[in-house]
C-alpha positions in Angstrom: -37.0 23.2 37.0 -37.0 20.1 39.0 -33.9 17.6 39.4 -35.8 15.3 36.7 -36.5 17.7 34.4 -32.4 19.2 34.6 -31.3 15.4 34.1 -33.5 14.4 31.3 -32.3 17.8 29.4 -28.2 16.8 30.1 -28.8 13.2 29.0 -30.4 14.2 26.1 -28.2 16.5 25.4 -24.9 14.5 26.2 -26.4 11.7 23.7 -27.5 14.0 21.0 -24.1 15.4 20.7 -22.2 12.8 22.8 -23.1 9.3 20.3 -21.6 10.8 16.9 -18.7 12.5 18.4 -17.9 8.7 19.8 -18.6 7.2 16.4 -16.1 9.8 14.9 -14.0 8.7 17.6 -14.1 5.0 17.1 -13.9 5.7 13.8 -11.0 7.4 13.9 -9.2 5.5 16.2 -9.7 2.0 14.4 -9.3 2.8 10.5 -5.6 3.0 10.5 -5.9 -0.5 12.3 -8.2 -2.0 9.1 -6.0 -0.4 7.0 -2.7 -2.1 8.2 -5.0 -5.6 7.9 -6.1 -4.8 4.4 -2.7 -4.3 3.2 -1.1 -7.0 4.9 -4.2 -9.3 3.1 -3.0 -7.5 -0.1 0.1 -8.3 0.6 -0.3 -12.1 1.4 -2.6 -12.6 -1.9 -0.3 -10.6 -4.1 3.1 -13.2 -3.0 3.3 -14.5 -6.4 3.8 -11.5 -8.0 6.8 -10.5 -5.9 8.2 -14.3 -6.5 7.7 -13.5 -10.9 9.4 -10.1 -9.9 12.1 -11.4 -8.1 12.9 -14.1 -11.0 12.8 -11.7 -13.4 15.4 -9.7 -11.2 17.5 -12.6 -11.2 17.4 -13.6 -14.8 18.4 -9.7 -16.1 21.1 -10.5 -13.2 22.3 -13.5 -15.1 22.2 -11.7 -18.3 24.3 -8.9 -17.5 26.8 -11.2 -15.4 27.0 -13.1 -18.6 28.2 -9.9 -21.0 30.8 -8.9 -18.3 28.5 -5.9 -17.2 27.7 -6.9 -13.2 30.1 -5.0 -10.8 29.8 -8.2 -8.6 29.3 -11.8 -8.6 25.7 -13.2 -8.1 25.1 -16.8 -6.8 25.1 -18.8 -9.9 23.0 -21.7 -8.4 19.6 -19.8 -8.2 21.0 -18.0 -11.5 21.3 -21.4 -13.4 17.6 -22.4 -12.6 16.1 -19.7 -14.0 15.3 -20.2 -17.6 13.8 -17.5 -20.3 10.7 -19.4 -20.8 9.7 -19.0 -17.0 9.8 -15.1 -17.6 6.1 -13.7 -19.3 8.7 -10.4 -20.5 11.4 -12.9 -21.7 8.8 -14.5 -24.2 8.4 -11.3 -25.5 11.3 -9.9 -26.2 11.7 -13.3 -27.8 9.6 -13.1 -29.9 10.7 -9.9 -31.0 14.4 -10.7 -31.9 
């Protein structure tokens, strides 16, 4: 076997093998990476959900400070902003009563 011959048979070799185990490798390496940016994209399109969560948080704050039932005080100037009719679950239970 010539020189030529014994390096065409490791470079084929080395690529046959060598090119999907450094795909898997890339692979791998950079999917935790577009993870992390999908989520934080999830994240940043899914903002006004956590701001209708939070008011809702605040309103069944306000209710329970208003019966007495709140270990401790809340501010009471985001508190008095916040009416029922802002809250999708408020209307509801509205409508219920």
């Amino acid at each position: 076997m010539e020189a030529t011959e014994a390096i065409v048979t490791i470079m084929v070799v080395g690529m046959t093998c060598g090119i999907p185990l450094l795909g898997l490798t890339i692979r791998f390496s950079l999917k935790p990476l577009v993870e992390a940016f999908i989520r934080l994209r999830e994240a940043q399109l899914g903002a006004p959900q956590i701001q209708q969560l939070k008011d809702r948080v605040a309103y069944l704050e306000r209710q329970l400070e208003l019966r007495g039932m709140l270990d401790h005080p809340v501010a009471t100037s985001t508190l008095q902003q916040l009416a029922p009719e802002h809250l999708p679950v408020a209307q509801k239970e509205r409508e219920r009563i």
